[in-house]
Structure formats: C-alpha cells, structure tokens
N, CA, C and O of each residue as an XYZ file, in Angstrom:
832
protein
N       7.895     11.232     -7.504
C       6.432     11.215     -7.531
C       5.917     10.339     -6.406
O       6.310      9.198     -6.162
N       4.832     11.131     -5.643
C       4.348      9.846     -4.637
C       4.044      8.668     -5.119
O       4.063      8.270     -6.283
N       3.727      8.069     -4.020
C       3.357      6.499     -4.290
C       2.318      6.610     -3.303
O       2.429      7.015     -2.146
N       0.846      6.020     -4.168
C      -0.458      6.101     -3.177
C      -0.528      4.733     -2.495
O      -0.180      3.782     -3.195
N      -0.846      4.530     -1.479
C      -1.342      3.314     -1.189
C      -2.444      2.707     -1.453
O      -3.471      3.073     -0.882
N      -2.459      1.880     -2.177
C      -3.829      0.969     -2.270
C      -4.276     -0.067     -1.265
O      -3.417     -0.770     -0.734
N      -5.707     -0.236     -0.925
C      -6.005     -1.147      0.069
C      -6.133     -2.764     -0.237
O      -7.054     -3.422     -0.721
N      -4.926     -3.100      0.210
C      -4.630     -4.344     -0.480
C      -5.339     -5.415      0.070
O      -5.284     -6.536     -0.434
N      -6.172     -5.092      1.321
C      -7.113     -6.242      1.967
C      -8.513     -6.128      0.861
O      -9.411     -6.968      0.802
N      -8.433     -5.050      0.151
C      -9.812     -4.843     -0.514
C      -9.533     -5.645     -2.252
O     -10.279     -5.374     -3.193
N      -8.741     -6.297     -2.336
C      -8.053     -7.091     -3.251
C      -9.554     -8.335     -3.947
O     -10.053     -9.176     -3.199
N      -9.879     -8.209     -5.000
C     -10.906     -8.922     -5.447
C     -10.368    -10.906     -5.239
O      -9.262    -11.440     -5.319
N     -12.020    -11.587     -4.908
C     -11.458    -12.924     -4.356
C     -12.316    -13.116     -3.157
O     -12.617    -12.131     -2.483
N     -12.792    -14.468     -2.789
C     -12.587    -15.492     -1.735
C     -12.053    -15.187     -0.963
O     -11.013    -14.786     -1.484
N     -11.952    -15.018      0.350
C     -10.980    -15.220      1.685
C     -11.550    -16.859      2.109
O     -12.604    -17.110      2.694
N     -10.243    -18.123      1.498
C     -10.898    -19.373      1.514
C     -10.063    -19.942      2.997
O     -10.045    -21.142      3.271
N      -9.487    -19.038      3.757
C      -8.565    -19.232      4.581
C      -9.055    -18.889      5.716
O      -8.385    -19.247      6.685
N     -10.103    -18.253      5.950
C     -10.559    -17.450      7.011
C     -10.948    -18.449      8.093
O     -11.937    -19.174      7.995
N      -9.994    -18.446      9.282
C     -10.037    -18.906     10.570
C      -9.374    -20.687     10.376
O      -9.787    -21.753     10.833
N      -8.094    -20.313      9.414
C      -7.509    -21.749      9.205
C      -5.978    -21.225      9.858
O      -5.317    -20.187      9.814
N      -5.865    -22.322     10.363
C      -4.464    -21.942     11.543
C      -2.943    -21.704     10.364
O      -2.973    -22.242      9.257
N      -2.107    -21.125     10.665
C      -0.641    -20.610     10.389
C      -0.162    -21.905      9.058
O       0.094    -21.820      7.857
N      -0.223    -23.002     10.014
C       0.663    -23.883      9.041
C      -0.355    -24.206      7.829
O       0.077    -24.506      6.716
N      -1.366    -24.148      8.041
C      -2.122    -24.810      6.908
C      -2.117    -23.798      5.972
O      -1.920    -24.042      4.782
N      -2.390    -22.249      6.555
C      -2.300    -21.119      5.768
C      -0.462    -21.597      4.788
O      -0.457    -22.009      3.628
N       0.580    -21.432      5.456
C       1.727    -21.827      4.850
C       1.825    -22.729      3.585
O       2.402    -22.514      2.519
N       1.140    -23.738      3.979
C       1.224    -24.951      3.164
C       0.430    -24.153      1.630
O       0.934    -24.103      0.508
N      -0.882    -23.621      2.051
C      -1.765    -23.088      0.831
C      -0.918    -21.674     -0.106
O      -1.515    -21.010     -0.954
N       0.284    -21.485      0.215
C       1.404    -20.520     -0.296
C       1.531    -21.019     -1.663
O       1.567    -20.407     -2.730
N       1.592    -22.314     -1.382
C       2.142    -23.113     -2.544
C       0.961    -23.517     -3.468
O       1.266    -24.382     -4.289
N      -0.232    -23.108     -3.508
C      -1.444    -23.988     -3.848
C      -1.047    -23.547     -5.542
O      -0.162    -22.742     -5.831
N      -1.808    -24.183     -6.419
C      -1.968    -23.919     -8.232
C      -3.181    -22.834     -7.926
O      -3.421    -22.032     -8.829
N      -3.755    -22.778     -7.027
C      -4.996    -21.717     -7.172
C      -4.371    -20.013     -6.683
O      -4.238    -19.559     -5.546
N      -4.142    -19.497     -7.743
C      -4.167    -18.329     -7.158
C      -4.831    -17.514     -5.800
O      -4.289    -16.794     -4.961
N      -6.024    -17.885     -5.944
C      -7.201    -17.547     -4.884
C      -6.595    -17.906     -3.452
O      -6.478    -16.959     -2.674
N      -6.192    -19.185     -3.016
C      -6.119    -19.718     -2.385
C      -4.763    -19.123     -1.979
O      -4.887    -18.221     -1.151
N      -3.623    -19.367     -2.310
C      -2.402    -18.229     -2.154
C      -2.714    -16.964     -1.869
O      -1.946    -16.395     -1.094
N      -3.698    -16.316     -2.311
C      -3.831    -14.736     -2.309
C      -4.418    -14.802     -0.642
O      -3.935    -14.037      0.193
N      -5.542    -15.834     -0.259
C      -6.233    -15.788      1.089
C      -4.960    -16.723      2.172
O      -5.070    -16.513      3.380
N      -4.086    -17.475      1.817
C      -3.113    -18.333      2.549
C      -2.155    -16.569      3.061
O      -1.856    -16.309      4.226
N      -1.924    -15.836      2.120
C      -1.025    -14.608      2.122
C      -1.650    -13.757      3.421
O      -0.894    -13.369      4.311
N      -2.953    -13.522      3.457
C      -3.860    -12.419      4.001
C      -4.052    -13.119      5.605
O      -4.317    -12.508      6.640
N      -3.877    -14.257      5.467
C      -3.880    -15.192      6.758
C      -2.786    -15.046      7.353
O      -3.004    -15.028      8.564
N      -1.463    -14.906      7.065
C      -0.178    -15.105      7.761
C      -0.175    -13.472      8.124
O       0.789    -13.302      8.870
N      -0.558    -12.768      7.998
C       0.078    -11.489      8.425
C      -0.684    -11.282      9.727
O      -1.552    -10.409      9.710
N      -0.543    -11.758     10.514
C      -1.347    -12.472     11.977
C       0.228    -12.569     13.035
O       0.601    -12.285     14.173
N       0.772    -13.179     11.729
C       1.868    -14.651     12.113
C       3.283    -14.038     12.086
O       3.973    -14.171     11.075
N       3.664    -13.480     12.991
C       4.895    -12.848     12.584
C       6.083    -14.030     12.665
O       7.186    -13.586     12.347
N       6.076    -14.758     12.852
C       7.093    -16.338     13.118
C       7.127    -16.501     11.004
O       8.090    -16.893     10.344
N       6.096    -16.159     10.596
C       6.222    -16.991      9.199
C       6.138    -15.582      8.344
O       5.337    -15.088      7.550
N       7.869    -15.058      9.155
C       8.256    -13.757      7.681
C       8.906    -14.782      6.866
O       8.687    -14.609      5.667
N       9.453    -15.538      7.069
C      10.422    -16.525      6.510
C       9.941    -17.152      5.142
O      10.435    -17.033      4.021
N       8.650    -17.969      5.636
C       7.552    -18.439      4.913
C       6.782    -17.201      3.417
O       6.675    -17.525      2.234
N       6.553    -16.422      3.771
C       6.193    -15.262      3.046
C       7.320    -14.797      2.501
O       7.067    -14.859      1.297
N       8.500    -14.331      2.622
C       9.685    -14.287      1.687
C       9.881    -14.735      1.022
O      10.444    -14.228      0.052
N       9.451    -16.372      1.104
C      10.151    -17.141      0.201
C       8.877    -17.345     -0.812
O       9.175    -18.028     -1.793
N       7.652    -16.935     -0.778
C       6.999    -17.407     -1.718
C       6.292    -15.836     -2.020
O       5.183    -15.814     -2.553
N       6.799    -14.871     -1.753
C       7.228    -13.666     -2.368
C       8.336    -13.822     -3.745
O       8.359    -13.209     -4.813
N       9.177    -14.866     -3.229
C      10.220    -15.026     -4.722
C       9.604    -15.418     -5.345
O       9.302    -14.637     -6.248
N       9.067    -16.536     -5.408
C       8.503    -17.377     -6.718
C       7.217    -16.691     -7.171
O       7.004    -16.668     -8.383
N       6.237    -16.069     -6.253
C       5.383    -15.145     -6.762
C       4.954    -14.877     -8.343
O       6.116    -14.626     -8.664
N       4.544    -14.791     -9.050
C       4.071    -14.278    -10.137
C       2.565    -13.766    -10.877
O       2.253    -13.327    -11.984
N       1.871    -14.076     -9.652
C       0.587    -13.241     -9.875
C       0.700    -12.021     -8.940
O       0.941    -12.003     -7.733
N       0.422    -10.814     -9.955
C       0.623     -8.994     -8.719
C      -0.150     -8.864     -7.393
O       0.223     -8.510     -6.275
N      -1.458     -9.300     -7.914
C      -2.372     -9.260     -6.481
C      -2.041    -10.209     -6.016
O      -2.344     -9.709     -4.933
N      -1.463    -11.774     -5.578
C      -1.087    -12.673     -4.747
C      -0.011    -11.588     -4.319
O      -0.433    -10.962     -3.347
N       1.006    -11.243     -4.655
C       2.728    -10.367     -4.431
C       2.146     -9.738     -3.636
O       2.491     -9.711     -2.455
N       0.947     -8.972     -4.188
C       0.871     -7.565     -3.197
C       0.227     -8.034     -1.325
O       0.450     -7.558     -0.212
N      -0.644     -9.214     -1.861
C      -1.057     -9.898     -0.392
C       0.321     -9.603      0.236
O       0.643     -8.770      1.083
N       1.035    -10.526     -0.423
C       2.140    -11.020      0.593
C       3.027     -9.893      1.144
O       3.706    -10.138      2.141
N       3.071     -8.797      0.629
C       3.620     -7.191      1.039
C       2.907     -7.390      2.187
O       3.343     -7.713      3.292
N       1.568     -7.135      1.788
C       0.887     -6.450      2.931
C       0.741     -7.297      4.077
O       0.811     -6.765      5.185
N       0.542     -8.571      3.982
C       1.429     -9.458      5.270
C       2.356     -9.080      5.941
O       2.468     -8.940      7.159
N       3.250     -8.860      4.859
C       4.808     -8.486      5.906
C       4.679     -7.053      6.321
O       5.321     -6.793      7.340
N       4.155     -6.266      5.905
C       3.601     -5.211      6.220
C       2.646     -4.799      7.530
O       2.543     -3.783      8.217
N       2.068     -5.971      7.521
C       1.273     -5.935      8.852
C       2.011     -6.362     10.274
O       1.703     -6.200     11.455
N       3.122     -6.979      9.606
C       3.952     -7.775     10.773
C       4.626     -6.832     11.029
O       5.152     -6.713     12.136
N       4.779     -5.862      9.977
C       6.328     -4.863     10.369
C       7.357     -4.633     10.861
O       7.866     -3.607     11.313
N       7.818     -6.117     10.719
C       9.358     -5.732     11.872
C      10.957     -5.859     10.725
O      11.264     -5.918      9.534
N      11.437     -5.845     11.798
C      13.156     -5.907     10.912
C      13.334     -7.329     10.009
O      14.481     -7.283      9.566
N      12.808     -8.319      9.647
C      12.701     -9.348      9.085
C      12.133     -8.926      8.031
O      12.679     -8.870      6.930
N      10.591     -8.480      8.368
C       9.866     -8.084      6.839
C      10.384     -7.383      6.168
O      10.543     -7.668      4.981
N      11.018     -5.710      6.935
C      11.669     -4.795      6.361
C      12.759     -5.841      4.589
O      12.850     -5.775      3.363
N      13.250     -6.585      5.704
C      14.623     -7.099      5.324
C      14.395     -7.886      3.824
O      15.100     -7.840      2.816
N      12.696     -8.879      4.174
C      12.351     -9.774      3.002
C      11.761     -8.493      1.679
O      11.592     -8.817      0.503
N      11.584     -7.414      2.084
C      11.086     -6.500      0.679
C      11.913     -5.866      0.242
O      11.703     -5.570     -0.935
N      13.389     -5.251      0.916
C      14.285     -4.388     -0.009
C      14.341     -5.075     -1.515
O      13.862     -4.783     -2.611
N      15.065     -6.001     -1.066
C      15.323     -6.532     -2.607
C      14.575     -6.608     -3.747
O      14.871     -7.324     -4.704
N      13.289     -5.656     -3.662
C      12.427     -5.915     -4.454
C      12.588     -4.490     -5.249
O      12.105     -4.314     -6.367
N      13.239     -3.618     -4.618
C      13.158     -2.098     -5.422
C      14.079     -2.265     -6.064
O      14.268     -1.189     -6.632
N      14.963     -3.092     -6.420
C      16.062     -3.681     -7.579
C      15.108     -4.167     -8.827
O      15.533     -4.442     -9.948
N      13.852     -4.214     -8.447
C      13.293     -5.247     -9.230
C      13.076     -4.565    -10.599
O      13.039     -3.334    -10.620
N      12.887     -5.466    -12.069
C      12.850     -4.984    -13.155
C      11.593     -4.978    -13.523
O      11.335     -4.584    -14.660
N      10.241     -5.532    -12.405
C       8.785     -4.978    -12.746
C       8.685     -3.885    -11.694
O       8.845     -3.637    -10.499
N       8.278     -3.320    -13.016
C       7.745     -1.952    -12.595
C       6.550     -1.857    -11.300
O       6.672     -0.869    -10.576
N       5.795     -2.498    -11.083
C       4.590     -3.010    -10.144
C       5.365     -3.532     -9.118
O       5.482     -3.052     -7.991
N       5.894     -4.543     -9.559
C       6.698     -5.123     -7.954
C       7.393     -4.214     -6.959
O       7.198     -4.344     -5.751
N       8.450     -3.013     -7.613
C       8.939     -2.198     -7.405
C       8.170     -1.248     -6.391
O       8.582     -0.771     -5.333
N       6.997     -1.115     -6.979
C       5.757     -0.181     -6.445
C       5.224     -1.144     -5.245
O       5.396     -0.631     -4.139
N       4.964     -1.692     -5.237
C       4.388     -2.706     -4.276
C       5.400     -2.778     -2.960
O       5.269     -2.607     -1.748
N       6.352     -3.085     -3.756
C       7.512     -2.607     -2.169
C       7.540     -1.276     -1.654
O       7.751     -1.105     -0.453
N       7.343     -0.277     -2.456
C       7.682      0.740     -2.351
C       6.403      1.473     -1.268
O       6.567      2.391     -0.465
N       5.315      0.823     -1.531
C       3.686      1.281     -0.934
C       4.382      0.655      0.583
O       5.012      1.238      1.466
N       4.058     -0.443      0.469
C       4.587     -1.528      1.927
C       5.704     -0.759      2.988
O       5.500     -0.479      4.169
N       6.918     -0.516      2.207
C       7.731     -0.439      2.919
C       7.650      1.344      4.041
O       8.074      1.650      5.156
N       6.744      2.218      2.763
C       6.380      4.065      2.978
C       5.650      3.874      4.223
O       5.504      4.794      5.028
N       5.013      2.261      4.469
C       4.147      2.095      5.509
C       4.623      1.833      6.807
O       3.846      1.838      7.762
N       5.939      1.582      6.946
C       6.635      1.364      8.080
C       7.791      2.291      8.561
O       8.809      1.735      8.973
N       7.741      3.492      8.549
C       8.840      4.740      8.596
C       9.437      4.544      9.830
O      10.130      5.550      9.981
N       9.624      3.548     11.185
C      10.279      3.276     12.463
C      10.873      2.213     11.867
O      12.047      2.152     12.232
N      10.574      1.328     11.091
C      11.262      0.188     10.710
C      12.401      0.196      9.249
O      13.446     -0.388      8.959
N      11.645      1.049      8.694
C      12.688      1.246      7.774
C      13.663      2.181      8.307
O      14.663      2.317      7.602
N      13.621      2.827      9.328
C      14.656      3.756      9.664
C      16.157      3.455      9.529
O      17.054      4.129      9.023
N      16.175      2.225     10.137
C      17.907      2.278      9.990
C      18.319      2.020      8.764
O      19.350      2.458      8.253
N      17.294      1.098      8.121
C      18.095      0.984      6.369
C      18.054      2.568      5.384
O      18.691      2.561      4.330
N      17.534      3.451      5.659
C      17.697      4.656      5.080
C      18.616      4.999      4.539
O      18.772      5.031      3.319
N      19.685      5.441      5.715
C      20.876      5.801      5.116
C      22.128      4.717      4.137
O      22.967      5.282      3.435
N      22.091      3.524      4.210
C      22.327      2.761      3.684
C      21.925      2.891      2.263
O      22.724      3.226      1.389
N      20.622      2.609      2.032
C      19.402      3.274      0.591
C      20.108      4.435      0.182
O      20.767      4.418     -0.858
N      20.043      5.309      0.807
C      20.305      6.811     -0.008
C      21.562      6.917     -0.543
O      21.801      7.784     -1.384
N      22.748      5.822     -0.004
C      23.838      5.617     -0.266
C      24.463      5.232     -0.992
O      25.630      5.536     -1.239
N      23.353      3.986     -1.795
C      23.575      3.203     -2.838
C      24.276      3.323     -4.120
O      24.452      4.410     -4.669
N      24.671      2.216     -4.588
C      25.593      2.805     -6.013
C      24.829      2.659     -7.037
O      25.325      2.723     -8.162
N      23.446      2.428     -6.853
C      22.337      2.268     -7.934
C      21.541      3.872     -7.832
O      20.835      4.282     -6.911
N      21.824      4.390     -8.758
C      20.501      5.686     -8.420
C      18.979      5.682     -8.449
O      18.031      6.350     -8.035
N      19.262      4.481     -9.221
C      17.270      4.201     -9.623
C      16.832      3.608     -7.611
O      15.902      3.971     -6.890
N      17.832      2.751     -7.366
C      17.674      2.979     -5.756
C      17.655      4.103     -4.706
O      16.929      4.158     -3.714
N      18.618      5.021     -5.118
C      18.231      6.297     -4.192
C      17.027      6.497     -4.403
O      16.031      6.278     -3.714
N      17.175      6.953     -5.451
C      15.575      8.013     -6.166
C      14.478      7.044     -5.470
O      13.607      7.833     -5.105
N      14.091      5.796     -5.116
C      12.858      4.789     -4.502
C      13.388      5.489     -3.114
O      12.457      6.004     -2.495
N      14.350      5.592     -2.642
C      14.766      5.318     -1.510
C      14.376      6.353     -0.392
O      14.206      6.263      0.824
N      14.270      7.866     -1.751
C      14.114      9.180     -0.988
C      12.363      8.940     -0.784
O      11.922      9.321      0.300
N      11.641      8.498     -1.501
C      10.074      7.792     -1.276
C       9.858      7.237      0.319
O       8.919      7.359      1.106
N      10.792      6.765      0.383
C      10.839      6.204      1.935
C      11.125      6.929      3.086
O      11.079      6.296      4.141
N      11.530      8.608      3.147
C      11.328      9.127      4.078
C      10.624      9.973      3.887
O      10.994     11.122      4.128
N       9.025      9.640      3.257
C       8.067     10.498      2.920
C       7.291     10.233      4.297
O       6.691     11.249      4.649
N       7.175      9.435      4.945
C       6.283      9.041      5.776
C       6.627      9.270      7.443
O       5.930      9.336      8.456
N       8.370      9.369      7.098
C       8.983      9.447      8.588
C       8.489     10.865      9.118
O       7.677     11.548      8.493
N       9.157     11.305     10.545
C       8.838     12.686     10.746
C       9.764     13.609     10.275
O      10.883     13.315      9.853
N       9.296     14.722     10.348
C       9.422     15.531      9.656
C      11.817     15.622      9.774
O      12.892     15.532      9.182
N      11.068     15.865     11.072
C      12.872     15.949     11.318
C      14.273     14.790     10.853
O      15.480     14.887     10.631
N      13.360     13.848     10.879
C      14.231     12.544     10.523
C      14.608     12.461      8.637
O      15.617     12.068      8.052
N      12.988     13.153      7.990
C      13.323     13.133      6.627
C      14.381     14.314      6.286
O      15.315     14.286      5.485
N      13.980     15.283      7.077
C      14.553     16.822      6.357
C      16.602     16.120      6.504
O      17.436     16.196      5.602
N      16.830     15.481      8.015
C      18.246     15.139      8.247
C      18.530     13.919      7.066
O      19.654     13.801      6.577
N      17.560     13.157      6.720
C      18.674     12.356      5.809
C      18.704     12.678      4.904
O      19.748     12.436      4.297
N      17.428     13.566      4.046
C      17.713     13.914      2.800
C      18.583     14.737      2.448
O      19.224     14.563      1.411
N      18.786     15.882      3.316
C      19.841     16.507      3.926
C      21.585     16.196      3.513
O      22.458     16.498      2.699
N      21.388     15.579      4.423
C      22.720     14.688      4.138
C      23.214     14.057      2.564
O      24.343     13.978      2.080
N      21.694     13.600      1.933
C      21.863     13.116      0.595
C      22.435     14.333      0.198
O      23.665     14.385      0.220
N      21.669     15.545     -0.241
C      21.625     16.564     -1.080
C      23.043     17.226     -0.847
O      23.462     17.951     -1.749
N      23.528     17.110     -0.138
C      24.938     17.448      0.549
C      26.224     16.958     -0.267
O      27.370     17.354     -0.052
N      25.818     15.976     -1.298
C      27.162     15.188     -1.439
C      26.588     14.845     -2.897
O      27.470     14.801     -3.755
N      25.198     14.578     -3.377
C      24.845     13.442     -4.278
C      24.606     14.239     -5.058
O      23.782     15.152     -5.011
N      25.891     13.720     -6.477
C      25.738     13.899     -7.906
C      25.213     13.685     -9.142
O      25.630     14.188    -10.185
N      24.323     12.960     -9.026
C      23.047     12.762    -10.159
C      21.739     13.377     -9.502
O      21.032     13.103     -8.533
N      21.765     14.439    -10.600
C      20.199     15.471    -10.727
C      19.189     14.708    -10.431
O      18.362     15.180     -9.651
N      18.971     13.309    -10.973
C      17.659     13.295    -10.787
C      17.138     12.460     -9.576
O      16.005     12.205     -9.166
N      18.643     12.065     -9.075
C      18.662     11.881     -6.824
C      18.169     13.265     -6.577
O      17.006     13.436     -6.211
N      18.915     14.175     -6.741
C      18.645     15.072     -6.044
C      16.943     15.911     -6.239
O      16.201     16.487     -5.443
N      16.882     15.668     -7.390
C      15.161     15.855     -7.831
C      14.561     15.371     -6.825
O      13.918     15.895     -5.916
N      14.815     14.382     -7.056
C      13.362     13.412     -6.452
C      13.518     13.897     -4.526
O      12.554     13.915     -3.760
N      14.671     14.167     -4.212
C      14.998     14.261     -2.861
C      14.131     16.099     -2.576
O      13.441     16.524     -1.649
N      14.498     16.581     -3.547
C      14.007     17.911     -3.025
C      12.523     17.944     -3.312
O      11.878     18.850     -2.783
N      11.722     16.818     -4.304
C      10.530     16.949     -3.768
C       9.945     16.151     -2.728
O       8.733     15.972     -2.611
N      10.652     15.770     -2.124
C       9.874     15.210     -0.741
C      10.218     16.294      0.170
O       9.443     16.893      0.915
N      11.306     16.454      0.044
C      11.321     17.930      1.462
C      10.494     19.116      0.831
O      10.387     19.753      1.879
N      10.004     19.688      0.147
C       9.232     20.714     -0.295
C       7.964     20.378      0.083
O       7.035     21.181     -0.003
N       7.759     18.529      0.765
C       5.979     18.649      1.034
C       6.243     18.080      2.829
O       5.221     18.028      3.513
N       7.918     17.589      3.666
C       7.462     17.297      4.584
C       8.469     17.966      5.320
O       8.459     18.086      6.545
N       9.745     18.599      4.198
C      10.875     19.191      5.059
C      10.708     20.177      6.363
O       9.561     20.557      6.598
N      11.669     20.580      7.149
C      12.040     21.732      8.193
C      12.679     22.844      7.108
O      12.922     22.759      5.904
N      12.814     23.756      7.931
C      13.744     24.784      8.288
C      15.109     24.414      7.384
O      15.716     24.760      6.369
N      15.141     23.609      8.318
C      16.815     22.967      8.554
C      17.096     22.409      7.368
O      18.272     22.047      7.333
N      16.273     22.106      6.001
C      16.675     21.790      4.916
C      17.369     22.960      4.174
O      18.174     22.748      3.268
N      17.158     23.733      4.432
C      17.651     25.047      3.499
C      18.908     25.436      3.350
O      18.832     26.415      2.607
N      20.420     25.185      3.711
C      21.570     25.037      3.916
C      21.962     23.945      2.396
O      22.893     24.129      1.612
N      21.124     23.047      2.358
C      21.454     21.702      1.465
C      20.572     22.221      0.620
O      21.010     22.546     -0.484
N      19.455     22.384      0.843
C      18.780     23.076     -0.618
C      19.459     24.259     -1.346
O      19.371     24.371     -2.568
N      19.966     24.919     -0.770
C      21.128     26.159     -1.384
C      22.443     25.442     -1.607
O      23.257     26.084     -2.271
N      22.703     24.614     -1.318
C      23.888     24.197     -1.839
C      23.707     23.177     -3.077
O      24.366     23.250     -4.114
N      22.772     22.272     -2.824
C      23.011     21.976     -4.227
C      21.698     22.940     -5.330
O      21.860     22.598     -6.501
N      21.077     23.500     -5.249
C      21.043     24.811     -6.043
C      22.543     25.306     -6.688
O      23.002     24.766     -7.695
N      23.031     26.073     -6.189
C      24.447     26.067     -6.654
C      25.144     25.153     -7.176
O      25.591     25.541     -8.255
N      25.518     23.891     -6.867
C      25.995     22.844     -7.105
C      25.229     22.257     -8.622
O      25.816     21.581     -9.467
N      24.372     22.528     -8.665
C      23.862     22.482    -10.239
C      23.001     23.686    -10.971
O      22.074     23.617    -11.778
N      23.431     24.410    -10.589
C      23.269     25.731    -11.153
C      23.056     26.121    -12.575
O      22.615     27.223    -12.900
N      23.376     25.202    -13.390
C      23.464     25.282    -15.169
C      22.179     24.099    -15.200
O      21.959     23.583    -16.296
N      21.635     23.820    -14.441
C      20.725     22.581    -14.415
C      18.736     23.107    -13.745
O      18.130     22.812    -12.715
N      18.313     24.035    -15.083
C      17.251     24.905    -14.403
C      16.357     24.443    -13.498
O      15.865     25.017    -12.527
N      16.148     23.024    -14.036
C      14.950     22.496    -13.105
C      15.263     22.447    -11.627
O      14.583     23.055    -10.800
N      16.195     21.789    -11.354
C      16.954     21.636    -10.237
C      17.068     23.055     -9.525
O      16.955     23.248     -8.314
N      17.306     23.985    -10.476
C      17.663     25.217     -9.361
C      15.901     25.786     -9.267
O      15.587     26.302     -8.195
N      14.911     25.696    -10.259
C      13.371     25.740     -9.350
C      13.249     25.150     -8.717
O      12.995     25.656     -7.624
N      13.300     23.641     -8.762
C      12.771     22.895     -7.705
C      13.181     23.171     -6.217
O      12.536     22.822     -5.229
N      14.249     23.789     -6.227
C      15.274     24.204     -5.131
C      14.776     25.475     -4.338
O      14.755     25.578     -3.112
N      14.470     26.209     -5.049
C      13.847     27.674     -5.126
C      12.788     27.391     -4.236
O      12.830     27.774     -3.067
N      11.606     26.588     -4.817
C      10.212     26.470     -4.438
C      10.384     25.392     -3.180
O       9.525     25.415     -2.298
N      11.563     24.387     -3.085
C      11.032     23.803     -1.526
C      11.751     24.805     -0.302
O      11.428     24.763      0.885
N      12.934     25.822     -0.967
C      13.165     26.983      0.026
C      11.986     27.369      0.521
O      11.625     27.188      1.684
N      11.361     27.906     -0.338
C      10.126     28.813     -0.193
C       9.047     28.121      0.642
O       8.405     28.928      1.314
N       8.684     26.874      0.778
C       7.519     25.857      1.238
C       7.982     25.855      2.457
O       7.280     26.319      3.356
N       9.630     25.181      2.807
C       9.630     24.743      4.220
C      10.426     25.994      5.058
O      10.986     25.844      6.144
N      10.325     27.472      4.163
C      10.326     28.361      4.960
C       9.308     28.621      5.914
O       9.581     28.978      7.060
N       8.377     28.494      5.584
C       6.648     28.390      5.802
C       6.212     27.348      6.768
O       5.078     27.256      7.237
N       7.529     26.337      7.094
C       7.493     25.348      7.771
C       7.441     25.449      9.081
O       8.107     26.438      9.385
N       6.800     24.717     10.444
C       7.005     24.500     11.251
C       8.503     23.504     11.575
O       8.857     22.636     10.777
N       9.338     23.831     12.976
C      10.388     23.210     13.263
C      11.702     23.732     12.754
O      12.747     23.140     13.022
C-alpha cells in the first residue's frame, strides 16, 4: 500500500528557532519542551554537518511530530549519512515510526539507491515488503530491475505482493518475464496469480 507524504514543515507549533545558528539549534534537541525540539529539528536540516546530531536524538525521540521533524531534517539533507541514520527505523515496532521512515526515505530515490538491493534481500520480510515502497519513487527502469530481480527468487507471497504492486503502477515492459514467473511459481496462490495478471496487463500499456 502506498505511503502518502505528509507536509511535515506544516507540523502544528512555534518555530522558536527561527534564525538561531546550528549549535544552539543542537543544544535545543535536548530541551523538556517539545516545541522547542520540534523547531531545534526544523532548524538543522540547513546543516548537513549535524546528521550525527539528529540521529542521535532521533533515538531517544518519543514525541511523533518532534521524530517526524527530525526525518524531515535528514530528509532535507539527503545524503548517505541521513539515508544511513533512518534505515534502522523500518525494524521499528511503532507502527508510525516505521511510516515516518518510510515517507522520508520514498523521498530520496538517488540516495537510497544503493541500499535497495541489500533491503530487498533481507532475512526479515516485514523489511522487504517496506523495502519494495522504496522503489516507488525511483525511475521507472531502476524499480522494474530490482523488483525484478526480487520476484525472481523471493518466496513469501506477501514480498512478492507487495512487489508486484508497485510495478503494476511504475513498472516497464521488462517486468513481465518475473511477473510470469512467479505467477507460476505460486500458482495455487489466487491472489498472487491476479495481481500478476493485472500488472502484466498495466505495464504492457507501458512506456520503455
């Protein structure tokens, strides 16, 4: 199922930070005021030097809208650091946090690129299944090849679910080899062989 993005700068609150330099923003990470953390969060994503800083008070975190600031910080910074400080969050056992990484990370499809195949690889499936979410955003050719590759090999239905509905809304051509194979490959498994059916049919229709 997609994951919508919400506009996390439009987050209710004070901006009590506005035009206060890096370290002081840092220091207010730590404040007892929620408020003040939530605007210290919205301040650093300026600051790409303080992914470090935002990781770490991403852990201790426990208010959702402060968490989600701090996504969208690292989110704004977007590089291989931030990437790096949010995986660990689609392990996570809140359901929201999970999502929150999951919005953040759909937002950076050049940066998450190389951890992809790694993700889809995983020995956690509740991780694939987030993982195939993440080449919803890439291009077209890059999602159709890794999901591809998933659908090629991966034995739990509901990886492969979730994989064949992202290629049915961004796949090629070139998915259809792996969509017929695991069609077949779970063949006693109806949903799987519609779902299979209908993204044939979509990214026949496809450009590329």
């Amino acid at each position: 199922m997609p994951f919508v993005k919400r506009d996390a700068t439009a987050l209710p609150g004070s901006d009590r930070t506005t035009g206060m330099d890096a370290a002081s923003a840092v220091a207010n990470l730590s404040s007892p005021d929620a408020e003040i953390r939530w605007s210290a969060a919205r301040a650093l994503g300026a600051h790409r030097e303080m992914v470090s800083a935002l990781a770490a008070a991403l852990g201790v975190e426990r208010i959702a809208r402060v968490r989600e600031a701090i996504m969208t910080a690292l989110m704004r910074i977007g590089d291989e650091a931030s990437v790096k400080a949010m995986l660990p969050y689609l392990r996570s056992q809140d359901a929201g946090l999970r999502a929150a990484a999951i919005e953040a990370l759909q937002a950076l499809p050049d940066a998450i690129s190389p951890f992809l195949e790694q993700l889809l690889a995983d020995g956690d499936s509740d991780v694939r299944i987030l993982a195939t979410e993440l080449a919803r955003n890439m291009s077209a050719a890059d999602a159709t090849h890794a999901l591809s590759r998933l659908l090629e090999q991966e034995q739990h239905p509901n990886v492969c679910g979730a994989a064949i509905e992202v290629l049915a809304e961004v796949g090629t051509k070139d998915a259809i080899p792996a969509l017929q194979s695991c069609a077949n490959r779970f063949s006693k498994i109806p949903f799987l062989s519609f779902a299979a059916a209908t993204a044939i049919a979509r990214v026949s229709n496809a450009e590329g």
